[in-house]
C-alpha angles and dihedrals in degrees: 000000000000111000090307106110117217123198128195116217143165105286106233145185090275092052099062095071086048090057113038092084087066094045087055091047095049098037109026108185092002097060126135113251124234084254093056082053090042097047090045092045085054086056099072091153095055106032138045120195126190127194124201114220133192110198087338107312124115111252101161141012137186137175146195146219121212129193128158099309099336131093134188121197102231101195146334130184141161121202104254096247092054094053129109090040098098093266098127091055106046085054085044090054098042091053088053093053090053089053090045085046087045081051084243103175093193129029114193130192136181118217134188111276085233107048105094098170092059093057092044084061095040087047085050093053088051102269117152121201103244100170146338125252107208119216091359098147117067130242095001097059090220113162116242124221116222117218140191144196119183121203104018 
């Protein structure tokens, strides 16, 4: 990750002001609001939510849903200026893990219909696309992809 070390931790309550920059970035007018991180963040038995920090700041975060074998993956995103290290992936990896540690037999996600980047990584980690969902981002009326990977 050249020279730079990243480290992935708990995502907690005093990271969400700290990330939210890069969610805006990333999201614009569909962003998640500091109450979504906050109501996930009060789930612990049902989500499970990483943050990746450089010298402690926070440069990525990612989260997951768990319920009886399935598992969604509910974001992940990596400040523009961090992508392209691997970060992505390694958030990506350690959420499977979780689902694999929750005995999710399946783990879902949906992705923007025009990132193309994000399902590269996703088809990589064995995701398949299942379905579209049309219009699924608001306001901007973006379809979603729907993936899937079966047996974490």
């Amino acid at each position: 990750m050249g020279g730079v070390t990243v480290r992935l931790a708990p995502m907690r309550w005093w990271h969400i002001e700290a990330l939210l920059p890069i969610e805006r970035a990333l999201f614009g007018a569909e962003e998640w609001t500091p109450a979504t991180f906050w109501s996930e963040l009060a789930q612990p038995e049902s989500r499970y939510y990483r943050v990746a920090l450089v010298d402690e700041s926070v440069v990525g975060y990612a989260g997951l849903c768990t319920y009886d074998d399935q598992s969604w993956v509910q974001n992940i995103a990596v400040s523009a200026d961090q992508q392209g290290r691997g970060i992505g992936a390694r958030l990506l990896d350690d959420l499977l893990a979780e689902a694999g540690r929750r005995k999710a037999r399946q783990v879902a996600l949906e992705v923007r219909a025009d990132n193309d980047i994000a399902q590269r990584l996703y088809a990589r980690r064995g995701f398949e696309a299942v379905a579209v969902r049309r219009g699924y981002y608001q306001p901007s009326n973006t379809d979603a992809v729907v993936m899937v990977r079966e047996d974490t």
